[in-house]
C-alpha positions as CSV (number, residue, x, y, z in Angstrom):
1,X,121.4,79.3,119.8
2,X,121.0,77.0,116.5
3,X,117.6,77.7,116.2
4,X,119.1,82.0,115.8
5,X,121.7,81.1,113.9
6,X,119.5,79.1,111.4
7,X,117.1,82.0,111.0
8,X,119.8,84.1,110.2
9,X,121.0,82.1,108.1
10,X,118.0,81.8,106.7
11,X,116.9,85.5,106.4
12,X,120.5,85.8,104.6
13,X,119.7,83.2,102.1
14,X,115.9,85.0,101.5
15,X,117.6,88.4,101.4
16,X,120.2,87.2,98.3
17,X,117.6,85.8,96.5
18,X,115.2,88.7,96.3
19,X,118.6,90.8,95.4
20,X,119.2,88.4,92.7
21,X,115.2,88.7,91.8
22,X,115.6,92.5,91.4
23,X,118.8,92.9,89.7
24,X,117.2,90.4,86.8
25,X,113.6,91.9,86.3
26,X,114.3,95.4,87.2
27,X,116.2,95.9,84.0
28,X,113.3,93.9,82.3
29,X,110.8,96.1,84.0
30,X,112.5,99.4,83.3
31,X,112.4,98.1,79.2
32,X,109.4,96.8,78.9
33,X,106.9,98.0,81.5
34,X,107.9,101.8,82.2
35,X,107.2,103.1,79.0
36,X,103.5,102.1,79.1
37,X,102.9,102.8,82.8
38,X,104.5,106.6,81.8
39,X,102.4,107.0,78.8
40,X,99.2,105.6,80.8
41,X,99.9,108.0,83.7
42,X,100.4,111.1,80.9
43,X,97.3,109.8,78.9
44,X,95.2,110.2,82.4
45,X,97.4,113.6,83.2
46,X,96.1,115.2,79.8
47,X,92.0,114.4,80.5
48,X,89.2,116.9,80.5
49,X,87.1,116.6,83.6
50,X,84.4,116.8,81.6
51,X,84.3,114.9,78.6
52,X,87.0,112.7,79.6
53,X,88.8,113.2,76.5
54,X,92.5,111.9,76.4
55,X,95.0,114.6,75.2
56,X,92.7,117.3,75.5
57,X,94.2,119.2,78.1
58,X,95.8,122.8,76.8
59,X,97.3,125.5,78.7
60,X,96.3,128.5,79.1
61,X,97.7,130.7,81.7
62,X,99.1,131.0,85.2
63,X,98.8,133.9,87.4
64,X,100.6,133.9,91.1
65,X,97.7,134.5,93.3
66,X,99.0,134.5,97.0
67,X,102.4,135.6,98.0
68,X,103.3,135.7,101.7
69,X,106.4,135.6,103.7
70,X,106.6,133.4,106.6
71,X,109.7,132.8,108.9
72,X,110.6,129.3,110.0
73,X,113.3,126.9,112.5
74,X,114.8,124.8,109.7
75,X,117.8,122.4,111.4
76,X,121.2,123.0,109.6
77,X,123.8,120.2,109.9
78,X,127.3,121.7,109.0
79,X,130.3,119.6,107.8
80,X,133.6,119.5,108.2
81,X,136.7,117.8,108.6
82,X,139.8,118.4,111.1
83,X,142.9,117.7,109.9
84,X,145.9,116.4,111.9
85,X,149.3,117.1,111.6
86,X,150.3,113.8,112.8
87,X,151.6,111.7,109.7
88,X,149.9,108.5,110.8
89,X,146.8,110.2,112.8
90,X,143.7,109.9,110.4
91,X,141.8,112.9,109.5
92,X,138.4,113.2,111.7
93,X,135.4,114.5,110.0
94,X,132.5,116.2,112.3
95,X,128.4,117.4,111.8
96,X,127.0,120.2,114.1
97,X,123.7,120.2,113.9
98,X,121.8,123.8,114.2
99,X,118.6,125.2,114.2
100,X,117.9,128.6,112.3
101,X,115.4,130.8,111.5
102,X,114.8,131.3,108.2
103,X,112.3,133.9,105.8
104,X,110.4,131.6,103.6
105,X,108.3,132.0,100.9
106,X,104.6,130.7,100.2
107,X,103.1,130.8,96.8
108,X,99.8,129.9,95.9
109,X,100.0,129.6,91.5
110,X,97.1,129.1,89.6
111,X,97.1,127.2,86.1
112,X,94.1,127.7,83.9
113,X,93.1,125.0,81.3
114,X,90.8,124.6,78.6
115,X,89.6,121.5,76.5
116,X,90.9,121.8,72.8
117,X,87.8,120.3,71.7
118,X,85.3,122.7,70.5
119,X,82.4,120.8,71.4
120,X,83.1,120.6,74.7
121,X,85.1,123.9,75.6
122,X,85.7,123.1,78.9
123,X,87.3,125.5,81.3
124,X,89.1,124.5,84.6
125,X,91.7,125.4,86.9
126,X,94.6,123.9,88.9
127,X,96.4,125.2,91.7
128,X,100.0,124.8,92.8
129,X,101.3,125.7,96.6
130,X,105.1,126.3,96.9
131,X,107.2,126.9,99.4
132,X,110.8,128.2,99.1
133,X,113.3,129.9,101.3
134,X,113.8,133.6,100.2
135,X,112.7,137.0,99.8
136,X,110.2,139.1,98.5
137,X,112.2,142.0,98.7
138,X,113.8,142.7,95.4
């Protein structure tokens, strides 16, 4: 039983420290770290595949090239609360959980790209698949 209560102890003691640890250096990390990790990451983003130019990537276009409609089970949890009319009875809150069908929409966008250098004048696509509940009806 002392062995338990020493390991929990223990795992307490780990647990505060690490907190401690992150409260110090995340601040420190969000300051002096982020910026360059977000700048490498949109450095790498802008690339042309071919000449692996940085800040090369320009926009051209985007056309929607698949549209479909689809219908899905989504679960739907529903809130509420019931209220008493008892002055000391707390108010109870309540979830019912639900399934229901749903008309969702699958879209298949393409981007088109070129490289702004003239040397190269790369041309390349991306596509993008999104899905959203809706309608193609008006």
């Amino acid at each position: 039983m002392a062995a338990l209560f020493l390991l929990g102890m223990a795992l307490g003691v780990v647990g505060f420290v690490l907190n401690a640890l992150w409260v110090v250096f995340y601040p420190l990390y969000f300051i002096t770290l982020k910026p360059f990790v977000w700048f490498g990451l949109k450095a790498f983003q802008s690339r042309c595949p071919k000449c692996k130019g940085f800040w090369k990537r320009q926009f051209v276009k985007s056309e929607v090239t698949e549209q479909h409609e689809t219908l899905e089970t989504v679960q739907r949890i529903d809130q509420g609360t019931i209220y008493n009319n008892s002055l000391f009875t707390p108010n109870e809150g309540f979830e019912v959980s639900r399934l229901e069908q749903v008309k969702m929409v699958n879209e298949t966008t393409c981007h088109f790209w070129e490289c702004k250098d003239p040397f190269c004048g790369h041309k390349w696509m991306t596509e993008e698949y999104l899905e959203y509940e809706g309608s193609l009806e008006g």
